[in-house]
C-alpha positions as CSV (number, residue, x, y, z in Angstrom):
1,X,2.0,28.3,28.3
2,X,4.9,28.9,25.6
3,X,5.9,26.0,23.6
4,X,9.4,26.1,24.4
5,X,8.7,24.9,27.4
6,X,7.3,21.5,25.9
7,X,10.2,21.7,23.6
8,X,12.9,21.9,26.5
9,X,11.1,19.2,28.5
10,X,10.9,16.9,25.1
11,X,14.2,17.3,24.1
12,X,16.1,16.8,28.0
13,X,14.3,13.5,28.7
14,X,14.8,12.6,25.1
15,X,18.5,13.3,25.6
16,X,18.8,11.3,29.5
17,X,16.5,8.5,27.9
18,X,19.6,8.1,24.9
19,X,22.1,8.9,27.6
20,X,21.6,6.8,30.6
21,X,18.7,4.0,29.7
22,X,20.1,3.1,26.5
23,X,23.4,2.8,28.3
24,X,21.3,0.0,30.3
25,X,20.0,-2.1,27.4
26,X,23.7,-1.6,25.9
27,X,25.1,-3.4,29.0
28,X,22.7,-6.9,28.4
29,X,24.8,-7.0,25.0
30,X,28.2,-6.8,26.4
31,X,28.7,-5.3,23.0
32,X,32.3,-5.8,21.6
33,X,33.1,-3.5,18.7
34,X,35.6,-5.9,17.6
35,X,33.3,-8.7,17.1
36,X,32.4,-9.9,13.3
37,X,28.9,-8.4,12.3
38,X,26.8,-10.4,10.0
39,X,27.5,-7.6,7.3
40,X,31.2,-9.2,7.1
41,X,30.4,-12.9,8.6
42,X,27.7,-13.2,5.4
43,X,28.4,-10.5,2.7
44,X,26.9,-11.4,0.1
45,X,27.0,-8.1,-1.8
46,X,23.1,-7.7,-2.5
47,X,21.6,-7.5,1.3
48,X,24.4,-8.6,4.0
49,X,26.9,-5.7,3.0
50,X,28.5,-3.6,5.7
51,X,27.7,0.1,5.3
52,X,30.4,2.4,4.2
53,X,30.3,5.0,7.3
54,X,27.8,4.7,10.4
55,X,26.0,7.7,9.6
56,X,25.0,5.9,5.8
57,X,23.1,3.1,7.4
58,X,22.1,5.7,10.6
59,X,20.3,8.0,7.5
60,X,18.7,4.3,5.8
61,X,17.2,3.2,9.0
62,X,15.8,6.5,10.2
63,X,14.3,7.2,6.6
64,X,12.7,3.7,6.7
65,X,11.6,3.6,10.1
66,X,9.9,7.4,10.0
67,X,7.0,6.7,7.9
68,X,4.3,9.0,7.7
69,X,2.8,7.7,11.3
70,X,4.7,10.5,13.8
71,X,3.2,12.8,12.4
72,X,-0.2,11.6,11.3
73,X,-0.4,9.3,14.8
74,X,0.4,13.0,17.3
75,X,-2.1,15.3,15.0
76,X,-5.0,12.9,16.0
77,X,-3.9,12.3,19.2
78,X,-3.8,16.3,20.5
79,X,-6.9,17.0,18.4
80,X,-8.9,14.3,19.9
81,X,-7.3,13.6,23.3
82,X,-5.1,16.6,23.4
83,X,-1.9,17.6,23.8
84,X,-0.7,16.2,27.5
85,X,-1.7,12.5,27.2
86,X,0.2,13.1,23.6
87,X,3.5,14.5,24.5
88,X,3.4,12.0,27.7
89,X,3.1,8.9,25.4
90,X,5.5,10.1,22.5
91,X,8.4,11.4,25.1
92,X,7.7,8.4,27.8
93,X,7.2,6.1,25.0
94,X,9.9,6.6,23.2
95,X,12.5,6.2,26.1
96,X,11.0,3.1,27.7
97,X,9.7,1.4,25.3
98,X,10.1,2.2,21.8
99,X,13.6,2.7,21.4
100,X,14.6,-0.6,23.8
101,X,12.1,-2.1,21.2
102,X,14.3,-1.2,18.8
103,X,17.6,-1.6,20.0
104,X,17.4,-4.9,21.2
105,X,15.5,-6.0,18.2
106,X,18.7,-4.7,16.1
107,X,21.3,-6.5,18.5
108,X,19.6,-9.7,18.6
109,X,18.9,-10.0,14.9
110,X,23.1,-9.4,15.1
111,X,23.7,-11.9,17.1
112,X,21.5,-14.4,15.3
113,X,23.8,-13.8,11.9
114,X,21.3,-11.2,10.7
115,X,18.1,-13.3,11.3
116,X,14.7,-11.4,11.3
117,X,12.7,-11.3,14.5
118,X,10.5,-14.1,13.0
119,X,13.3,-16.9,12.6
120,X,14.6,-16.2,16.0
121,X,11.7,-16.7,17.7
122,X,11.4,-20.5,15.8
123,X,14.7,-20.4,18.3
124,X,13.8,-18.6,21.6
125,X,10.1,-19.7,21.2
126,X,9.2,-22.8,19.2
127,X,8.4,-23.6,15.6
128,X,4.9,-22.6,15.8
129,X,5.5,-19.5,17.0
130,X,8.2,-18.4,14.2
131,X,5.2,-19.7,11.5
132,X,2.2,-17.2,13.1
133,X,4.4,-14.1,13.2
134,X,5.9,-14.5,10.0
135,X,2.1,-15.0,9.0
136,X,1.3,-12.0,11.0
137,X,3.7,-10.0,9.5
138,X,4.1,-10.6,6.0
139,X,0.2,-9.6,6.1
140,X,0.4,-6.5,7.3
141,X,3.4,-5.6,5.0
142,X,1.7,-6.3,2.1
143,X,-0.8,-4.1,3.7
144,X,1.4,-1.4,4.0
145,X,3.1,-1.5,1.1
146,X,-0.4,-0.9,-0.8
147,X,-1.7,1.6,1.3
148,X,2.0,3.9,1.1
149,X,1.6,2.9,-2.5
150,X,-1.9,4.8,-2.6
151,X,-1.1,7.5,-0.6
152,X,2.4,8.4,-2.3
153,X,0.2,8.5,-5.8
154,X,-2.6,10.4,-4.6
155,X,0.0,13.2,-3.5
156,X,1.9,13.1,-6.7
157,X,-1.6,13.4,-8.5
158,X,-2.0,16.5,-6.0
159,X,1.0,17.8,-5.5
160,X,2.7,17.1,-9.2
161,X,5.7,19.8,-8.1
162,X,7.4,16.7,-5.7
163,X,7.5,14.4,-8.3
164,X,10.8,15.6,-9.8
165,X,12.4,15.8,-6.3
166,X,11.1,12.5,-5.3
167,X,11.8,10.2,-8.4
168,X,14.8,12.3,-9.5
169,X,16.5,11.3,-6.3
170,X,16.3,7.7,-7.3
171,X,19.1,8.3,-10.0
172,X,21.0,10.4,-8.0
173,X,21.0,7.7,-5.0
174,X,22.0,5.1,-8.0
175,X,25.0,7.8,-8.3
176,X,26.2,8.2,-4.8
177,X,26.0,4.6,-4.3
178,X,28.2,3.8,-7.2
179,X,30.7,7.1,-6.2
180,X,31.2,5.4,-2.7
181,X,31.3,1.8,-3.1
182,X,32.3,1.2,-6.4
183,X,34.8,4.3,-7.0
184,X,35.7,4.7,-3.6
185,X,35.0,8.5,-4.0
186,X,35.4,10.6,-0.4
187,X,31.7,10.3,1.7
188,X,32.2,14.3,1.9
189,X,32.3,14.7,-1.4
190,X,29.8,12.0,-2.7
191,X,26.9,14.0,0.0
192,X,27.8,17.0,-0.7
193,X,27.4,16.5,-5.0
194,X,24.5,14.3,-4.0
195,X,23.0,17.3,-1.8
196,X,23.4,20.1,-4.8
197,X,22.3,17.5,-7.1
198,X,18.5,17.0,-4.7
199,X,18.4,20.9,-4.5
200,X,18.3,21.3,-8.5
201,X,15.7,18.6,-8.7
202,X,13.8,20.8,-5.9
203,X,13.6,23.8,-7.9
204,X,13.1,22.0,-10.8
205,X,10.2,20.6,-9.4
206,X,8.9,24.0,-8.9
207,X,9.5,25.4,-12.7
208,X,8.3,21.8,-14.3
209,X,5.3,19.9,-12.2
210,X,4.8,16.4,-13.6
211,X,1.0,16.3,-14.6
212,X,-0.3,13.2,-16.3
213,X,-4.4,14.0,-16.7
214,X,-6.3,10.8,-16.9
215,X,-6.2,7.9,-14.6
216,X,-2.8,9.7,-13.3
217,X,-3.3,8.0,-9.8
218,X,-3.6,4.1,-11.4
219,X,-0.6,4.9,-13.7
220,X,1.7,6.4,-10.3
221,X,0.5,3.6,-8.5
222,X,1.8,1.2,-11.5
223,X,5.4,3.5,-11.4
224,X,5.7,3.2,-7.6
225,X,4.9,-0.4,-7.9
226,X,7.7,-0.7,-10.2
227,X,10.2,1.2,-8.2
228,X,9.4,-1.2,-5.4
229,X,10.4,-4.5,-7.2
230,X,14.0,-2.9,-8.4
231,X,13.9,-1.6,-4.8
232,X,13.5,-4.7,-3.7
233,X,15.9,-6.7,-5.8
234,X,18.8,-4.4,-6.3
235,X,21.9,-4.5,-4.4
236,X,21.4,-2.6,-1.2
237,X,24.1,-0.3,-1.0
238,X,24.0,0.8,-4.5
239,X,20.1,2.3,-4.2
240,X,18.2,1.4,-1.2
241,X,20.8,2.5,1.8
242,X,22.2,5.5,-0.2
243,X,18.5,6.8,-1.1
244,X,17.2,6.5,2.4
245,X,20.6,8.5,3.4
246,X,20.3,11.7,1.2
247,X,16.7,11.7,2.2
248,X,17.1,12.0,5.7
249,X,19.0,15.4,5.4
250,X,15.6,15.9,3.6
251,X,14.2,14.9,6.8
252,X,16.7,16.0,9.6
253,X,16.9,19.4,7.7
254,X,12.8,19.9,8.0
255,X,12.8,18.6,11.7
256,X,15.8,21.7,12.3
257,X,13.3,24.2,10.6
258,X,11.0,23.5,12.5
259,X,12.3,23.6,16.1
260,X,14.3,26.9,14.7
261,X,10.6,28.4,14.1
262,X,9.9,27.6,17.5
263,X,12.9,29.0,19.0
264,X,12.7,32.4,16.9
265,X,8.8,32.4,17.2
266,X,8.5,31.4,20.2
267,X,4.6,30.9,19.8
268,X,2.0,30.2,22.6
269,X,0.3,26.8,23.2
270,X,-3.2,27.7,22.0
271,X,-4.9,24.6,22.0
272,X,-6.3,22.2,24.8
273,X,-4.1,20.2,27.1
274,X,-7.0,17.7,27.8
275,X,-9.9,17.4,26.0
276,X,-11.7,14.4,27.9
277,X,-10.9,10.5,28.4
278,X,-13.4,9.4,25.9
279,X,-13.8,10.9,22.7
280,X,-15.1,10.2,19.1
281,X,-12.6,8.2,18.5
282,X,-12.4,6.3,21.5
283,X,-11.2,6.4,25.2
284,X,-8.1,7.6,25.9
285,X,-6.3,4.4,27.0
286,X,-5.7,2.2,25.0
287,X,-6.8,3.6,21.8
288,X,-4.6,6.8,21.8
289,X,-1.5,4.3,22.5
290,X,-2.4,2.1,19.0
291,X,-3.2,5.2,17.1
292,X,0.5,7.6,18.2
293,X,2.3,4.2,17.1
294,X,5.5,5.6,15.4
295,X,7.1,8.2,17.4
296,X,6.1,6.2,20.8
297,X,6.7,2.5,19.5
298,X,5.8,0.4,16.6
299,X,6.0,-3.2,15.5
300,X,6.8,-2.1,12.1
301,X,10.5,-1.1,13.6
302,X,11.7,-4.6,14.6
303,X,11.0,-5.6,11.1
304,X,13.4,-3.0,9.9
305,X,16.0,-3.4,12.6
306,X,16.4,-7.3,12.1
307,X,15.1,-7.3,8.7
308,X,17.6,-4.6,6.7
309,X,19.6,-2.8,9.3
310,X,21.6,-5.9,11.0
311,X,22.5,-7.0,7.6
312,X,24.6,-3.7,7.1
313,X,25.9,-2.7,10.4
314,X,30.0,-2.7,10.2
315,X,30.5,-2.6,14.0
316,X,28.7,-3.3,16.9
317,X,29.8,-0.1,18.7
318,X,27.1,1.7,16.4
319,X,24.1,-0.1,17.3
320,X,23.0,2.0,20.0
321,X,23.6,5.0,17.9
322,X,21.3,3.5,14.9
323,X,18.5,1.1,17.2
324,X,18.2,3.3,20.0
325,X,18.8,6.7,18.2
326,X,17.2,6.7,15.3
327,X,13.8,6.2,17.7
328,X,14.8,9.1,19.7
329,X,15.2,11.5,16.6
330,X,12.0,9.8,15.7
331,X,10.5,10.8,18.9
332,X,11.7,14.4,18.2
333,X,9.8,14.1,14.8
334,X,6.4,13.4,16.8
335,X,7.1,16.5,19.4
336,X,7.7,18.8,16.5
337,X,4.0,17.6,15.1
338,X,2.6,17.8,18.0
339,X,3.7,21.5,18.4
340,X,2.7,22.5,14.5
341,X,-0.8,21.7,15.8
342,X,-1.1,23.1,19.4
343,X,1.0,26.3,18.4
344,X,1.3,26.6,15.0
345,X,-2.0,26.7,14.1
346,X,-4.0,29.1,15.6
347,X,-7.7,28.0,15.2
348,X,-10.1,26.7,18.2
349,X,-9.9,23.3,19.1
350,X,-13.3,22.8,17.7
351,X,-12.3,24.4,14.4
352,X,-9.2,22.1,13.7
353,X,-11.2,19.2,14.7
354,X,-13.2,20.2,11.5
355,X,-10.3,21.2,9.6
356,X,-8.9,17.4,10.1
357,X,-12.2,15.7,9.2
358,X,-12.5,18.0,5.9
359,X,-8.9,17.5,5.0
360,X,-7.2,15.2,7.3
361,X,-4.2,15.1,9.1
362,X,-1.5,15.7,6.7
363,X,-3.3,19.3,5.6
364,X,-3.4,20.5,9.9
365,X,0.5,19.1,9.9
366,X,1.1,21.1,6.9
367,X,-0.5,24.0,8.3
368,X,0.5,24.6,11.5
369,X,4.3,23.4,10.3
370,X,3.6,26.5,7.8
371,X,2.9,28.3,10.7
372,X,6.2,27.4,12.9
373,X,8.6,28.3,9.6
374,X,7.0,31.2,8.1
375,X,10.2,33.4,9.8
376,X,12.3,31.1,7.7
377,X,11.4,28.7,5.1
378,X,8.6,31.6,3.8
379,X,5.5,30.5,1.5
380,X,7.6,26.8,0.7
381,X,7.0,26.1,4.7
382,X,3.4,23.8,3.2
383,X,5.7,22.2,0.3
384,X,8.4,21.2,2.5
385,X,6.1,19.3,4.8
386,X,4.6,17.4,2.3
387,X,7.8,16.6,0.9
388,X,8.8,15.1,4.4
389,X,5.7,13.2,4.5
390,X,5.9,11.8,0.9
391,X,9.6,11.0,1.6
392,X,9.1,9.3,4.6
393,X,6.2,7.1,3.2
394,X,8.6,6.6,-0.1
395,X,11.5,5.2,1.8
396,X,8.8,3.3,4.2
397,X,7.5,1.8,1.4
398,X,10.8,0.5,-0.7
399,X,12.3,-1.1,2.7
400,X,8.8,-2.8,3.4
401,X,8.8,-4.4,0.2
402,X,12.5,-5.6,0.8
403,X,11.4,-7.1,4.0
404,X,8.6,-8.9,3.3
405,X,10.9,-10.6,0.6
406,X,12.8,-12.1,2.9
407,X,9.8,-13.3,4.7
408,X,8.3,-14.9,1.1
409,X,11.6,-16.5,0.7
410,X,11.3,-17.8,4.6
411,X,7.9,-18.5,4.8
412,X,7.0,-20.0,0.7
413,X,10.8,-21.9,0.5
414,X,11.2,-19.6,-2.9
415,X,15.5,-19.0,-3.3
416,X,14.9,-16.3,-6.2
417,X,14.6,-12.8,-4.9
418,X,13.1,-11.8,-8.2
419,X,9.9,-14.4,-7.8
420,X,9.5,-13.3,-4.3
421,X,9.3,-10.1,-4.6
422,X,6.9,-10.1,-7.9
423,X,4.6,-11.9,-5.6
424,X,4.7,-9.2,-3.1
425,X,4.1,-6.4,-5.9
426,X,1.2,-8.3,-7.2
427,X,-0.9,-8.9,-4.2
428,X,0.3,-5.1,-3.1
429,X,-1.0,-4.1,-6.3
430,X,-4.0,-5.7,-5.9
431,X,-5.0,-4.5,-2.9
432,X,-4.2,-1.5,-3.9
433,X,-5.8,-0.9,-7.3
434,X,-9.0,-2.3,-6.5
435,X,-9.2,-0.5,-3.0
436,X,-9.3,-3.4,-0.9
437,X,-6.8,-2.2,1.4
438,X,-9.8,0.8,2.6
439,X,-11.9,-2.1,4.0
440,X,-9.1,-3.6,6.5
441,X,-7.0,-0.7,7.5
442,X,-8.5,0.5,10.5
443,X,-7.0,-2.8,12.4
444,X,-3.7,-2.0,11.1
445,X,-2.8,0.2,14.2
446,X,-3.5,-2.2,16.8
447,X,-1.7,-5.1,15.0
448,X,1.2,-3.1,14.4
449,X,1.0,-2.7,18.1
450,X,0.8,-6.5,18.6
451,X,3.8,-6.9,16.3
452,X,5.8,-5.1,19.2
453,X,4.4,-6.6,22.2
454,X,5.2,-9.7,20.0
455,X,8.7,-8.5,18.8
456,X,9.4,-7.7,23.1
457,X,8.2,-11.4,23.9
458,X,11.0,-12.7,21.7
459,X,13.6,-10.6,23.1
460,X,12.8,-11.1,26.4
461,X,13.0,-15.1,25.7
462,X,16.5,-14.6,23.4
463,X,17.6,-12.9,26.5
464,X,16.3,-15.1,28.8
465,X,17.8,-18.2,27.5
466,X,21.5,-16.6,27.4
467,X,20.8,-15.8,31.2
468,X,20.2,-11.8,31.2
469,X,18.0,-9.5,33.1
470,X,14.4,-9.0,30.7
471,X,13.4,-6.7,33.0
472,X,13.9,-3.7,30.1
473,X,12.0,-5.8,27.6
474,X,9.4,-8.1,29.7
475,X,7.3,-4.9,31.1
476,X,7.2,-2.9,28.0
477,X,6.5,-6.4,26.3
478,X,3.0,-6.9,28.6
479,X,1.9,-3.7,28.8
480,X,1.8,-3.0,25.3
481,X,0.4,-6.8,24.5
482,X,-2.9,-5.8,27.5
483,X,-3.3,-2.2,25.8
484,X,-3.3,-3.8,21.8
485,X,-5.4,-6.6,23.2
486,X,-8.4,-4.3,25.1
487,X,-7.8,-2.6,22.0
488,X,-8.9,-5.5,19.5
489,X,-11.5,-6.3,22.0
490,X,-13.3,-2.7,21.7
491,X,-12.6,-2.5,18.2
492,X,-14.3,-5.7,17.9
493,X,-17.4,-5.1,19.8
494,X,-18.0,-1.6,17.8
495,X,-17.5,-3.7,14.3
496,X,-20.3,-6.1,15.9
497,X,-22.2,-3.2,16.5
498,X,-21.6,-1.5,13.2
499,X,-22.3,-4.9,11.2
500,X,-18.6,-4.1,9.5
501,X,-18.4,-8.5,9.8
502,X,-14.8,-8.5,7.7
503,X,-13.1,-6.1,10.0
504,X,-14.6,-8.3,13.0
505,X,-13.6,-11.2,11.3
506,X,-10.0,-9.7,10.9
507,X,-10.3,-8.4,14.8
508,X,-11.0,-11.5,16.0
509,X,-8.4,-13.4,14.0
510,X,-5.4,-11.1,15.5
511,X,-7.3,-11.7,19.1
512,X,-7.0,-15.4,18.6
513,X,-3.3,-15.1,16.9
514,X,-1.9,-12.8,19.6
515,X,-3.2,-15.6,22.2
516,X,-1.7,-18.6,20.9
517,X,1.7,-16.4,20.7
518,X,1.2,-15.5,24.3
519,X,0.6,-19.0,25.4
520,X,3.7,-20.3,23.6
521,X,5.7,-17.3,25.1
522,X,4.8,-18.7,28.5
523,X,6.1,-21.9,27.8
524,X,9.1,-21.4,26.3
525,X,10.1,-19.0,29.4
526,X,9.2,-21.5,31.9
527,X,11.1,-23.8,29.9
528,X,14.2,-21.3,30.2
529,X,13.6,-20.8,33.9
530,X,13.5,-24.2,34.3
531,X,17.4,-24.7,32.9
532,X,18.7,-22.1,34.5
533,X,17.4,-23.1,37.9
């Protein structure tokens, strides 16, 4: 089979799943573009500021949102499932699940005055139920923060010719922002010098790499550890929203290479479709849905959506384009991985199986992404795809930190950003520096999961309780809360087995968690059904 073929049936349910569904979940809303956004109804000029165009806070919210997981999430799942049940779950997923997730998590958190998932559901739930996912969640930020933390300075240790192009563009954003909001300079203008300005640091990166010698990864860590506290504190559209911008042409731009590779290549589909329901790495359903999170659905989005996003959008009329969107470009992100490693690599099934267990996933993306551009991007087709990767984990990483400020300040009482977010950096740090984080990853996919069965439950109450349909949300919402659940309960019982007592411990505590959550879901929708009847 040619891969254009998986291309072309990607990309047209992709484009009917933006066109028609999203029209659906864009109809509960009633969405008035007239009506005051939080942005204008709260500015406060540090986090509730409306973005100057659309596309500014479209390029922030994809950037964040994309972290390294649709790529890393499709390579395992066609090398250990293969590609069918792969492409099925990202293109299906995104579509009926993971961009309603994130759409409706957006418009909500909008019509809530900018309020993260977490406070509405002290609203649409109860009290209790606010207090465990902000719990929930502020844990597994601080998790992620340390672990993109450890992964962005191991590849600057390896890779020292992205550093200039990856810190230089921290200035450079600090430019644009200050051309467009402060100056009022033309967008056009302000991209375009911002543009030329990233391609001097990318060939600058190539004449000068940064190499530090010894205890280079503890001292990159300490840098990125730094950037994420001014990140975190600074005003958002003078670093944050116009970083997260110029790097998505970083992004979009790599994505284009590689589907024009395919299209001038046109290469054949040379690995498995199916390789069996249970593999090494467990059976098909429901561990390949928690391990292809982003690019299908993830928990991690809500937290963006109603964390950063809703705080900065200028008109309603562009949520769909930015919620629902954004996931679908996403989704496109997760096909193209997919087809690096079923068509542009050309090794045996076996053979890249060992190739990811030798090197892991990022080296077969780079590889078989090498192998899609070679007709145009030449011998820089392996730079460019770690670039994307380290630039999607660095704009992951700088909004994550921003988030779970807000959740410290929620959850701790603290009113001084500053405070809040030097507790963040310190626990992140500690994690990871002392490589803590190594022990309780592995459960991070499955909760990230539960965040998003979680995130559905609240929408489908909010919705509920203003008297709409949750038929878009409720489904979604269960299946993904039975697949995460079977999915702690197997993970559990191999932990028992494995004597691995912390990660069981950790297991069993989500189990419990997700429970409670489900139980006061139930109530507060009986409740609801109750009032309306």
């Amino acid at each position: 089979m040619n891969s254009l073929v998986l291309l072309f049936f990607g990309l047209v349910v992709f484009c009917l799943g933006y066109i028609f569904y999203a029209n659906k979940i864009a109809a509960l809303f009633e969405i008035g573009p007239n009506r005051k956004t939080p942005a204008y109804s709260k500015y406060d000029g540090v986090d509730y500021v409306p973005a100057k165009n659309w596309l500014v806070l479209f390029g922030h919210h994809f950037s964040s949102i994309a972290g390294a997981g649709p790529i890393i999430g499709p390579v395992i799942g066609c090398i250990y499932w293969g590609w069918l049940p792969s492409l099925l779950w990202v293109v299906l997923g995104t579509v009926l699940i993971g961009g309603v997730h994130d759409f409706v998590a957006l418009m909500i958190s909008v019509r809530e005055g900018g309020n993260s998932v977490a406070d509405i559901a002290a609203v649409s739930i109860s009290k209790k139920a606010k207090f465990i996912f902000s719990v929930f969640v502020w844990l597994a930020l601080i998790l992620v923060i340390a672990v993109f933390v450890h992964l962005c300075a191991k590849t600057f240790v390896t890779e020292p010719k992205i550093i200039a192009p990856s810190l230089g563009l921290i200035p450079v954003a600090v430019l644009f922002g200050y051309l467009v909001y402060i100056k009022k300079v033309n967008l056009i203008f302000a991209t375009a010098l911002g543009l030329i300005l990233f391609g001097v640091l990318f060939f600058l990166g190539q004449a000068f790499p940064v190499m530090i010698g010894k205890n280079a990864l503890m001292i990159w860590t300490l840098i990125l550890l730094v950037y994420c506290f001014v990140a975190s504190v600074t005003p958002v559209n003078i670093l944050l929203q116009p970083r997260d911008y110029l790097c998505s042409f970083l992004l979009i731009f790599g994505t284009m290479a590689g589907l024009i590779g395919l299209l001038i290549s046109r290469p054949p589909v040379s690995q498995p479709a199916f390789i069996g329901y249970k593999t090494e790495q467990g059976v098909l359903w429901p561990m390949m849905c928690v391990t292809i999170a982003c690019g299908a659905i993830s928990g991690f989005h809500s937290l963006i959506a109603s964390g950063t996003t809703s705080k900065q959008l200028a008109s309603e009329r562009h949520a769909k384009r930015i919620g629902y969107g954004a996931m679908v470009i996403e989704g496109i992100v997760a096909l193209l991985a997919i087809l690096a490693v079923v068509s542009g690599i050309s090794q045996s099934g076996v053979e890249i199986c060992n190739l990811l267990t030798e090197s892991g996933p990022i080296c077969v993306f780079g590889q078989g992404y090498a192998g899609l551009t070679r007709s145009i991007l030449g011998p820089y087709g392996m730079f460019i795809a770690i670039m994307i990767l380290n630039a999607f984990i660095l704009t992951t990483l700088d909004t994550a930190t921003r988030v779970c400020r807000y959740i410290t300040e929620e959850l701790m009482g603290i009113g001084n950003r500053f405070f809040a977010t030097f507790l963040v950096v310190v626990l992140a740090a500690f994690l990871a520096l002392t490589g803590a984080w190594n022990k309780i990853w592995p459960v991070f996919g499955a909760s990230n999961q539960l965040v998003a069965a979680l995130a559905l439950f609240v929408a489908s109450c909010w919705l509920l309780a203003h008297k709409k349909t949750i038929r878009f949300t409720i489904l979604p919402a269960i299946f993904m809360f039975i697949t995460t659940f079977i999915a702690l309960c197997l993970q559990s019982v191999a932990y028992l087995k494995e004597g691995n007592y912390l990660l069981l411990l950790v297991a069993f505590a989500l189990i419990v968690l997700s429970l409670v959550m489900l139980d006061e879901t139930r109530k507060a929708m009986k409740l609801s059904l109750a009032k309306t009847s």
